[in-house]
C-alpha positions as CSV (number, residue, x, y, z in Angstrom):
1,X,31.0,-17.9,-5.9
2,X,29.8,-19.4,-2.4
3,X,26.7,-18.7,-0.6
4,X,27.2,-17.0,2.6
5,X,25.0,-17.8,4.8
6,X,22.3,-15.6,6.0
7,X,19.0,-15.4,8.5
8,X,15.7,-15.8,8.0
9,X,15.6,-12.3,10.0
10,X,18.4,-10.8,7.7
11,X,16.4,-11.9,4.7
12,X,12.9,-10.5,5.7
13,X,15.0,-7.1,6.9
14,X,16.2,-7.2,3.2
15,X,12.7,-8.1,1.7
16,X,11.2,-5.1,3.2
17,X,13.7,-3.0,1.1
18,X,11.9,-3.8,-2.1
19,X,9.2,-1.8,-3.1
20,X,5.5,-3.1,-4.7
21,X,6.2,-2.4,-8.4
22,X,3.0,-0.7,-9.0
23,X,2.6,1.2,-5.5
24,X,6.1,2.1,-4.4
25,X,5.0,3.1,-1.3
26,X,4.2,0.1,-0.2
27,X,7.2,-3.0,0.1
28,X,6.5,-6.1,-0.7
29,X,6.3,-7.2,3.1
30,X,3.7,-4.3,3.9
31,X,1.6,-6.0,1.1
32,X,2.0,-8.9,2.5
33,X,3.0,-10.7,-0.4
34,X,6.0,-12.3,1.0
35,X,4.7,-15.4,3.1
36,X,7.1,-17.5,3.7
37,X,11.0,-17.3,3.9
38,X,13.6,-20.2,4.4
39,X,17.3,-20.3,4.8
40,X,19.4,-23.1,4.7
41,X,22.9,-23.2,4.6
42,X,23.7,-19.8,2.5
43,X,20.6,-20.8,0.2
44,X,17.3,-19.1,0.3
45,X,13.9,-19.8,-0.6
46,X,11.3,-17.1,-0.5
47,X,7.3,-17.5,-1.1
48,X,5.0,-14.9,-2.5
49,X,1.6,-14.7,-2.7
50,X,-0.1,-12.4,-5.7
51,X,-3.1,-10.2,-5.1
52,X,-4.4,-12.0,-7.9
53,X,-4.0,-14.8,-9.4
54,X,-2.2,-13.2,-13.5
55,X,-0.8,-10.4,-11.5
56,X,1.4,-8.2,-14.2
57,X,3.4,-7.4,-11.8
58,X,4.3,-10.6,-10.9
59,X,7.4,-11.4,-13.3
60,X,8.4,-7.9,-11.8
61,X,8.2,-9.0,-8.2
62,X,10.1,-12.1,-8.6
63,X,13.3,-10.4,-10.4
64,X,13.2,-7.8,-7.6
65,X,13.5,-10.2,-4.8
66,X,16.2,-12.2,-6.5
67,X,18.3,-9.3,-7.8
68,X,18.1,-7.4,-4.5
69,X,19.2,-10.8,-2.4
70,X,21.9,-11.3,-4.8
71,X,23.3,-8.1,-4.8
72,X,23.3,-9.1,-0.7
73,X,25.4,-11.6,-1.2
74,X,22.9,-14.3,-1.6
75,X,23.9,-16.8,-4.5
76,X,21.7,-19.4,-4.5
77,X,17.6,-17.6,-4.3
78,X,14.8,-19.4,-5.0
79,X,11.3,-17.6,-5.7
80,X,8.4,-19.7,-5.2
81,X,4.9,-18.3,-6.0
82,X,2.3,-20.3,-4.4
83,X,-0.7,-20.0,-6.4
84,X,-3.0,-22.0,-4.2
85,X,-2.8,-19.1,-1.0
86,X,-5.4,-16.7,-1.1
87,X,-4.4,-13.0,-0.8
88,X,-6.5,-10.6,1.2
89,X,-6.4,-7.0,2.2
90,X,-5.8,-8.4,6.0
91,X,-2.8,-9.0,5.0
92,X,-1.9,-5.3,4.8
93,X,1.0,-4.1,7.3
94,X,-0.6,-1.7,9.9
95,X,0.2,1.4,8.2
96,X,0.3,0.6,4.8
97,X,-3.4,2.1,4.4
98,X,-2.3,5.4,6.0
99,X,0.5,5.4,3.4
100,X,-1.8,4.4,0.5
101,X,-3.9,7.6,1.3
102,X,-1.0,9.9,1.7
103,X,-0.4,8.5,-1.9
104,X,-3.7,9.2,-3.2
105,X,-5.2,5.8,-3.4
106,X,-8.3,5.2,-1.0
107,X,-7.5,2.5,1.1
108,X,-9.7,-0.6,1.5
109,X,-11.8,-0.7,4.6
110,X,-10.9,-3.5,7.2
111,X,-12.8,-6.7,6.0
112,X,-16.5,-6.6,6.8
113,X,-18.9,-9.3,7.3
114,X,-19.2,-10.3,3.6
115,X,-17.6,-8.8,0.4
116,X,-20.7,-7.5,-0.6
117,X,-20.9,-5.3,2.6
118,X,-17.8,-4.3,2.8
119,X,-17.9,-3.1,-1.3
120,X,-21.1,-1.4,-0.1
121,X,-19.3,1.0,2.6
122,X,-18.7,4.5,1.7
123,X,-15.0,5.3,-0.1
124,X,-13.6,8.3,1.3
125,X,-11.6,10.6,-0.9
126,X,-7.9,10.9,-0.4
127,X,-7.4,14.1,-1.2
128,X,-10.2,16.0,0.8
129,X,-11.9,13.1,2.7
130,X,-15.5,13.6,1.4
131,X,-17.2,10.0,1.5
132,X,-19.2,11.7,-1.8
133,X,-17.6,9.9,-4.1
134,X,-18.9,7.4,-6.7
135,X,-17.2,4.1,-8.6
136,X,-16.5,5.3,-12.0
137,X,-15.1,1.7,-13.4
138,X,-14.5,-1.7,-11.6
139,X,-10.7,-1.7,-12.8
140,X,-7.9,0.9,-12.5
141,X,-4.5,1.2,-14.1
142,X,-4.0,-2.7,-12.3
143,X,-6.7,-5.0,-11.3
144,X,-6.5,-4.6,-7.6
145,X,-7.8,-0.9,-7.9
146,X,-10.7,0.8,-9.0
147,X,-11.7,4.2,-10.3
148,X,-13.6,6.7,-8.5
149,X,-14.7,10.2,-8.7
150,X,-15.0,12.6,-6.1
151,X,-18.3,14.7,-6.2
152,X,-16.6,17.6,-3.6
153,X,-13.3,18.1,-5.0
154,X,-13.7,16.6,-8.6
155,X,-10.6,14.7,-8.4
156,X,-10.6,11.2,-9.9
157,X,-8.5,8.8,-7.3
158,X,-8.2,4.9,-7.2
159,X,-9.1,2.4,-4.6
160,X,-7.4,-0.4,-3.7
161,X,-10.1,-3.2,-4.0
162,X,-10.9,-5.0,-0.9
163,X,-11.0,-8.7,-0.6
């Protein structure tokens, strides 16, 4: 079989297709996991970026973007994940946090002027929007979330950790 060749654009229009496997809401692109895609000549290369460095999710991701380009027509993929990028929670699309809340996972506050500030804000719930709410554990169901508890509505929710 031949590689066909195909844009950049076409690629990241693809890439935006595939959904974060642990937040589905959110694609890979609105993450902002996706930093870099070349094509050249029907083949394509394609860079992620984990939001930690061990991600689980990670083996997951990869498969995902080289399945859904190959069932594209894409022949010859190549993942790269560049371990020496830092991920941060600027890298979030524009609406990904409203879609995170809709959800039911607090989204993280823009970046403040040191981590420890910004950890420091007040987490609003998702489900009734009470900023009463108190970190039950450091780590969620994945390590880029933690667990909270609302005081108002006694729901438990997760936060996407800001960094």
């Amino acid at each position: 079989m031949v590689s066909v060749p195909i844009s950049e654009q076409a690629v990241w229009d693809i890439l935006r297709t595939i959904p974060d496997p642990e937040i589905p809401v959110l694609s890979l692109i609105d993450l902002g996991i996706v930093t870099r895609v070349r094509t050249d000549d029907g083949a394509v290369e394609v860079t992620l970026c984990p939001t930690f460095s061990g991600c689980p999710a990670l083996h997951q991701m990869r498969m995902d973007v080289e399945e859904t380009l190959v069932s594209h027509g894409c022949t010859q993929v190549t993942v790269i994940v560049d371990q020496r990028a830092s991920w941060t929670t600027d890298l979030l699309a524009e609406n990904a946090r409203r879609r995170l809340q809709a959800f039911g996972i607090a989204p993280p506050p823009p970046r403040g002027e040191s981590l420890p500030a910004t950890l420091a804000l007040p987490v609003k719930c998702p489900h009734c929007g009470s900023s009463e709410t108190k970190l039950d554990s450091e780590f969620g169901a994945t390590l880029c979330k933690q667990l909270y508890l609302c005081n108002s509505c006694h729901q438990a929710f997760e936060r996407f950790k800001p960094l």
